[in-house]
C-alpha positions as CSV (number, residue, x, y, z in Angstrom):
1,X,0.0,0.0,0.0
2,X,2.8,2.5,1.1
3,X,4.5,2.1,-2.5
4,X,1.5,3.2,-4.2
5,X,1.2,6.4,-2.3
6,X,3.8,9.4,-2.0
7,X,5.0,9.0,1.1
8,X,7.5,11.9,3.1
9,X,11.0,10.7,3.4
10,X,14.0,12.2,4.5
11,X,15.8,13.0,2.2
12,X,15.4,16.5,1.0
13,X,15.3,18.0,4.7
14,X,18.8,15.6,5.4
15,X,20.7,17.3,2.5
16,X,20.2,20.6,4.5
17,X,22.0,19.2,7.4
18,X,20.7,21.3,9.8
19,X,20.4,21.3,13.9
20,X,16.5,21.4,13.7
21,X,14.7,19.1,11.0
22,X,10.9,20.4,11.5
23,X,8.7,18.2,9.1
24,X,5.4,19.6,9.1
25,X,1.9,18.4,6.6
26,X,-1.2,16.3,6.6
27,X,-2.5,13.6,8.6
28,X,-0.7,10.0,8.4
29,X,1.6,11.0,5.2
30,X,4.5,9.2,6.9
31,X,6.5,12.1,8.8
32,X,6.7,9.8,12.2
33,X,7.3,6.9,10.2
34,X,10.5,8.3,8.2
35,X,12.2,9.5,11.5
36,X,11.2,6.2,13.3
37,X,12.6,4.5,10.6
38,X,15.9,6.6,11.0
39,X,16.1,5.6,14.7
40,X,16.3,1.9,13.6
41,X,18.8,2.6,10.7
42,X,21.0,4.4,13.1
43,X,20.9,2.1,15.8
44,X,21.5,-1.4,13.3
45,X,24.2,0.7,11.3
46,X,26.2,2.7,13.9
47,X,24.6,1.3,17.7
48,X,23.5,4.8,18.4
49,X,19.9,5.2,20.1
50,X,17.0,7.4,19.6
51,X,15.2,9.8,22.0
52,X,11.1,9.6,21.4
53,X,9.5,12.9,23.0
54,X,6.0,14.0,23.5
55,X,4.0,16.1,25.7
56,X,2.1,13.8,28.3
57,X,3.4,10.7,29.5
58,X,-0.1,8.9,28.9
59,X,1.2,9.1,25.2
60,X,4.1,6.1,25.8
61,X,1.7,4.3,28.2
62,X,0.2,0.7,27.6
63,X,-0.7,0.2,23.9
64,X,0.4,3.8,22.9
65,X,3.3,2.7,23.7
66,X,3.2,-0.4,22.2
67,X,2.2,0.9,18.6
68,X,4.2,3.4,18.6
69,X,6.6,1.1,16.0
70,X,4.1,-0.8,14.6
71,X,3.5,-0.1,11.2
72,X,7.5,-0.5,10.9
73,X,6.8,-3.8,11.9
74,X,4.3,-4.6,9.8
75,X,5.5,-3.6,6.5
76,X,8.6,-6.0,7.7
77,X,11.4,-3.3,7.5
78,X,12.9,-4.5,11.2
79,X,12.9,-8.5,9.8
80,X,14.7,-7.2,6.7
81,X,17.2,-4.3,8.4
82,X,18.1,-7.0,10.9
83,X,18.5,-9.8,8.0
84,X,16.3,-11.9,10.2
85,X,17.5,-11.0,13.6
86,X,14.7,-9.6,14.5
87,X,11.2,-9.0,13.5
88,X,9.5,-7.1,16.4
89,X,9.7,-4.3,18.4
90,X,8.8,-4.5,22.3
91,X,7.9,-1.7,24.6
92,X,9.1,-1.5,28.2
93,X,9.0,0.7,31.1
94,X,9.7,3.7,28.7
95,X,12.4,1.9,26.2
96,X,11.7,0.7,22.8
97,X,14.0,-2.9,22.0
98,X,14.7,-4.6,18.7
99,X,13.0,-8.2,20.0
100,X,11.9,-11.8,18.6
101,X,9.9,-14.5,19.7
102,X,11.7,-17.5,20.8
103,X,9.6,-20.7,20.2
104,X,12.2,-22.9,22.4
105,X,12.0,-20.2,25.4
106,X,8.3,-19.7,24.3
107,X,9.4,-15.8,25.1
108,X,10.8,-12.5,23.2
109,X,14.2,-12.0,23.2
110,X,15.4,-8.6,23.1
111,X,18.5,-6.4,21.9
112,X,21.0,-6.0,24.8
113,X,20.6,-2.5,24.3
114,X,17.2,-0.3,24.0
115,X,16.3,1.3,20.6
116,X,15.2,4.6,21.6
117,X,14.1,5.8,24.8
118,X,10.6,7.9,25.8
119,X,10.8,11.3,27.2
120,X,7.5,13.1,28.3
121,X,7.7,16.9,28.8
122,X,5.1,17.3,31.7
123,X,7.9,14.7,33.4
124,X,10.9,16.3,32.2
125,X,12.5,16.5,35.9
126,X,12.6,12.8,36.2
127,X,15.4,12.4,33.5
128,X,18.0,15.1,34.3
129,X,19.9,12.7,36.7
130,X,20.1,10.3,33.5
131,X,22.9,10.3,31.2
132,X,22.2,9.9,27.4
133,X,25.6,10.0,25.9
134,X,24.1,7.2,22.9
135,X,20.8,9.3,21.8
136,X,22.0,10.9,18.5
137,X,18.7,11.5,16.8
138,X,15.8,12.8,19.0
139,X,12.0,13.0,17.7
140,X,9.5,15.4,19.3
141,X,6.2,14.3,17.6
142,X,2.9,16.1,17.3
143,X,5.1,19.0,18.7
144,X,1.5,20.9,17.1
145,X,-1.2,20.8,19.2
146,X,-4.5,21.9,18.7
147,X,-5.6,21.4,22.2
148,X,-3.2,23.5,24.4
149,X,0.3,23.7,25.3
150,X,2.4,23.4,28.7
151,X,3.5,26.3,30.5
152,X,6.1,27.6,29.1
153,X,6.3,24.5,26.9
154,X,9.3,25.8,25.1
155,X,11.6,26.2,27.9
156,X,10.7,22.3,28.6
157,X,11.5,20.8,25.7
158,X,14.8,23.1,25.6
159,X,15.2,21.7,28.7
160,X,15.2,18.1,27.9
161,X,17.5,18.9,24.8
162,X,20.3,19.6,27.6
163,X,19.4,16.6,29.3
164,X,20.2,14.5,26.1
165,X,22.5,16.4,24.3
166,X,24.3,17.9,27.5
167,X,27.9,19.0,25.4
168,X,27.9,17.0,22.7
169,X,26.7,18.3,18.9
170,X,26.1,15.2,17.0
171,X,22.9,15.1,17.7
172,X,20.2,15.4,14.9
173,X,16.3,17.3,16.1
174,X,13.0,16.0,14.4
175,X,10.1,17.9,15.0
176,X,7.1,16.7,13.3
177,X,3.8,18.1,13.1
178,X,-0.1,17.8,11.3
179,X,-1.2,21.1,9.9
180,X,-4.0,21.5,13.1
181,X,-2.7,24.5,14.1
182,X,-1.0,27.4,11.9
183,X,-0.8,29.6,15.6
184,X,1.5,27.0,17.0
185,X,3.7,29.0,20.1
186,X,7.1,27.0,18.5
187,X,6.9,29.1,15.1
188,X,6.9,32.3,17.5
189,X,9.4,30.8,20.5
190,X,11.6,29.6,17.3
191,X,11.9,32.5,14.9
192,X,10.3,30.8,12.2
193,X,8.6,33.6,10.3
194,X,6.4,33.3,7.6
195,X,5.8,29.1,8.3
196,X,1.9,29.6,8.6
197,X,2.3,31.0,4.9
198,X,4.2,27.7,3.9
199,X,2.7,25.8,0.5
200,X,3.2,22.0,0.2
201,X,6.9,21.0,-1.1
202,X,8.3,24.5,0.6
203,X,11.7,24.7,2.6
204,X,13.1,26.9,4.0
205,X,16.8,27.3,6.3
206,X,16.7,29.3,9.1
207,X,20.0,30.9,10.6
208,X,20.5,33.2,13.5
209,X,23.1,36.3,13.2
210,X,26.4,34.8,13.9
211,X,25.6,31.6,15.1
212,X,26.3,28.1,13.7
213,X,22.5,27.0,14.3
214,X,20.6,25.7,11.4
215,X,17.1,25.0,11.3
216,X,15.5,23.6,8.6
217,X,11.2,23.6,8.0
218,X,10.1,21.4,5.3
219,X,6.1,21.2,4.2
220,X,5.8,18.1,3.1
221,X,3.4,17.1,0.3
222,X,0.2,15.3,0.5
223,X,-0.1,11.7,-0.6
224,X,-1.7,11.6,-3.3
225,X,-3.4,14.4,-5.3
226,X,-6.4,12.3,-5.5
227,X,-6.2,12.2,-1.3
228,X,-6.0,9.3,1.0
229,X,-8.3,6.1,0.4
230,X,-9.4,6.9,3.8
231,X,-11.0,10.3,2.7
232,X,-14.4,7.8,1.2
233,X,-15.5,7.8,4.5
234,X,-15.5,11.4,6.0
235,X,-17.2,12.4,2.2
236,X,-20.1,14.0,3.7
237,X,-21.4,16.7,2.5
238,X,-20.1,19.1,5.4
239,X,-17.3,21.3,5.7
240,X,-16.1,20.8,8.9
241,X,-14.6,17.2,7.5
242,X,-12.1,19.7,5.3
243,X,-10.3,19.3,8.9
244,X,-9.8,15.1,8.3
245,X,-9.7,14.8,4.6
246,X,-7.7,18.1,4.2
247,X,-9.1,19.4,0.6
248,X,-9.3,22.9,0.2
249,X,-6.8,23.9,2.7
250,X,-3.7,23.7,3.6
251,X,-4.2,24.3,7.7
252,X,-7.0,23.1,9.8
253,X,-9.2,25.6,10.9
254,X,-12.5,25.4,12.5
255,X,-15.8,27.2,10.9
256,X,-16.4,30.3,13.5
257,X,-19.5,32.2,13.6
258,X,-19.3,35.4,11.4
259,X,-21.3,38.7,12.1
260,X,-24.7,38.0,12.6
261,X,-25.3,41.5,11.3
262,X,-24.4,44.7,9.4
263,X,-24.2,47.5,12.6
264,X,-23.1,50.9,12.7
265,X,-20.6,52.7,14.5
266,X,-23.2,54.2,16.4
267,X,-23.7,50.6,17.8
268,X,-20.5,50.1,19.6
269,X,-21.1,50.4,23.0
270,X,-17.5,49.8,24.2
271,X,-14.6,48.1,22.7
272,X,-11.2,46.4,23.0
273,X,-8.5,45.0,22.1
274,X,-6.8,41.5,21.4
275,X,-2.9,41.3,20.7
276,X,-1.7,37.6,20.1
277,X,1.0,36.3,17.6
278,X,1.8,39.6,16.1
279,X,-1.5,40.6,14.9
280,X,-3.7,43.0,16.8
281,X,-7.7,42.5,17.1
282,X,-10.5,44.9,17.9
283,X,-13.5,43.8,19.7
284,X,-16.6,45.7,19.6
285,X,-19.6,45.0,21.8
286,X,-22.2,46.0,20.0
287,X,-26.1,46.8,21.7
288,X,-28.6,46.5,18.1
289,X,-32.2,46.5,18.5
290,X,-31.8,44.8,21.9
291,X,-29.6,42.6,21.1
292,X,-25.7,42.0,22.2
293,X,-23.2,40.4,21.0
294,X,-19.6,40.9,20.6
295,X,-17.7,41.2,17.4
296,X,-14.0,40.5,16.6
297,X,-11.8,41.5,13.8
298,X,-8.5,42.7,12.8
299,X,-7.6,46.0,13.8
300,X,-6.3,48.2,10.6
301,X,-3.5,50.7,11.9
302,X,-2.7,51.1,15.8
303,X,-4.4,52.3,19.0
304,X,-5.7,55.4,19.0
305,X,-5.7,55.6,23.2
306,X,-2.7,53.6,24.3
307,X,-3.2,54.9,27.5
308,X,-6.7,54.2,27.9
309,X,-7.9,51.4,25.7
310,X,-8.1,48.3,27.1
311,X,-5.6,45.7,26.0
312,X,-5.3,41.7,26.5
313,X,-1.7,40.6,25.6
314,X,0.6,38.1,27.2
315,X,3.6,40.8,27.5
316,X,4.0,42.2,31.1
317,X,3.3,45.2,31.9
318,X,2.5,47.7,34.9
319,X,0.0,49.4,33.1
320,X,-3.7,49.4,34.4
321,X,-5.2,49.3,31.1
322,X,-3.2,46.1,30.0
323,X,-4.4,42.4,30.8
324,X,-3.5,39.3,30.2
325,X,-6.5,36.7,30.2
326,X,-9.6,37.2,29.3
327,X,-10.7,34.1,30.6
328,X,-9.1,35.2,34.0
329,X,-11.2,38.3,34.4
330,X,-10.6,40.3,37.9
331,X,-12.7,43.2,38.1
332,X,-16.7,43.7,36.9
333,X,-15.7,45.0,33.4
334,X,-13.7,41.8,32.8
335,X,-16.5,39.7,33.9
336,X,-19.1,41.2,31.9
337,X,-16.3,41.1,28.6
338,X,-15.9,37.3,29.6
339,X,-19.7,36.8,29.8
340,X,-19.6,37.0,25.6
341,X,-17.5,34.1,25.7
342,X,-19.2,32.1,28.1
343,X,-22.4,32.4,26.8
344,X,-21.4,32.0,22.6
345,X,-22.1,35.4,21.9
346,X,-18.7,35.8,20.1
347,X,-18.2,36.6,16.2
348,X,-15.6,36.8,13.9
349,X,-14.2,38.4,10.9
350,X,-13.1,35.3,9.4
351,X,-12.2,31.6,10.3
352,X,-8.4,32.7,10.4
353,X,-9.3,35.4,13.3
354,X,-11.6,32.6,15.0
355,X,-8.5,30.3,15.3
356,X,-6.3,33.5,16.4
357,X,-8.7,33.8,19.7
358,X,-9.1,30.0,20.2
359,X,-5.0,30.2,20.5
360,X,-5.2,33.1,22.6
361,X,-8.0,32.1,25.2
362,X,-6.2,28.2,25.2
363,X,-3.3,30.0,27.1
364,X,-5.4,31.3,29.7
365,X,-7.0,28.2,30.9
């Protein structure tokens, strides 16, 4: 099946030879399955070990664990990179080992040494004690997420870099993510300007002043052009499956409610402001024939009252006009601006500026 398909493989992004390898595109088009497969061709050819991270631990746990290798095991590429030595691939306690069942000892035999080893973010503190010295390729996978991010999620994953890497540099990053989010905090936290613009079969190198660091974004293409043969069954006549089959787009986004009506300036009984991920939003409450609602869309030029108009952004500041969350309200007026939300009274320019909020209000939870 994968031969009739056109799968991602490494080799354009390796050619770049960069620090950071960030493989980004559709559902299932075989990003995790190229750098898994690198793991296992770097541990068979040179007995180095690869580093498997995600965000929760629940994500290694059990069977999630357990499949994590298992289409590489299925199509037969262990059996045949091992030339028979193995065929499987057993999950224990947080280690992946090359294994295979022995009918004699009616049990699996595995490789003296583990695979690849699991590291979960929201756990980073449990591995800095640990040395890694082996781990030359490390995979963070689904590093996109379109239901929230850690605290200060970058700083972890940096963090369990050192752990693994601690002074070495021969170690090789894979980030790979499905296009569920183009507001991801990693584009931003990384310097990666422009990615959410990115067309399938784009890359692009980025470089930082003076420093050797390379980091190298690559949208990959889609499987076919005719889409997956699992798109048959999410062929329903509703758009909201665009997010599944991906035609049409090249992000996910959600539909978001639009305006529910033309109003006037007159209309606007108070309004403010949203700035998130460069781009600044206005919000007008708006009081027409008895009805209320709030209405959100991009804000053309800057703030008239910097002084006075109230501003949500995640910067710090000491000004009493500037907040962080709206979902955090702490006064009346923040409560009453949070009521909109609460109760789905919230439109929006477009679906792009619907997503924009979702991202913003998912930090505050």
């Amino acid at each position: 099946m994968r031969d009739k398909f056109k799968y991602v493989t490494l080799d354009r992004i390796k050619k770049e030879n960069a620090h950071y390898n960030i493989l980004i595109g559709q559902r299932s088009n075989g990003k995790t399955y190229a750098v898994l497969k690198e793991i296992i061709d770097n541990f068979v050819d040179n007995g180095k070990q690869g580093a498997i991270v995600r965000r929760w631990r629940e994500d290694f746990r059990g069977k999630r664990g357990e499949a994590m290798y298992k289409s590489l095991v299925a199509s037969g590429y262990v059996a045949e990179k091992t030339e028979g030595e193995y065929d499987n691939i057993d999950y224990y306690a947080g280690r992946w080992y090359l294994s295979k069942w022995d009918d004699k000892l009616q049990k699996s035999i595995k490789s003296p040494e583990p695979l690849a080893y699991g590291f979960a973010l929201s756990e980073m503190e449990h591995d800095k004690s640990t040395s890694y010295e082996n781990i030359t390729i490390i995979l963070f996978d689904e590093f996109i997420s379109r239901n929230g991010y850690l605290s200060d999620e970058f700083v972890l994953f940096s963090n369990v870099l050192s752990t693994i890497i601690r002074q070495r540099n021969d170690v090789k990053i894979y980030m790979c993510g499905n296009t569920v989010n183009k507001y991801c905090p990693y584009f931003k936290e990384m310097g990666l300007k422009g990615v959410e613009t990115f067309q399938e079969g784009d890359l692009k190198v980025f470089r930082y002043g003076d420093s050797e660091l390379r980091v190298a974004v690559q949208f990959t293409d889609s499987i076919s052009k005719r889409g997956k043969p699992s798109d048959v069954y999410f062929a329903f006549d509703n758009p909201k499956l665009q997010m599944i089959t991906g035609k049409g787009q090249v992000w996910e986004l959600d539909i978001y409610p639009h305006c529910p009506r033309k109003y006037f300036k007159d209309d606007i009984i108070f309004s403010y402001f949203i700035e998130f991920n460069g781009e600044l939003l206005q919000c007008d409450i708006v009081n027409y024939q008895d009805e209320t609602f709030t209405f959100i869309h991009r804000k053309t030029g800057k703030i008239k009252r910097p002084e006075d108009d109230l501003l949500f952004t995640l910067e710090d500041s000491p000004r009493y006009n500037i907040r962080k969350y709206i979902n955090r309200p702490i006064d009346n007026l923040g409560k009453k601006i949070y009521y909109f939300y609460t109760s789905y009274k919230v439109f929006y320019q477009d679906n792009d500026v619907g997503e924009l909020v979702r991202n913003y209000l998912m930090t505050g939870r």
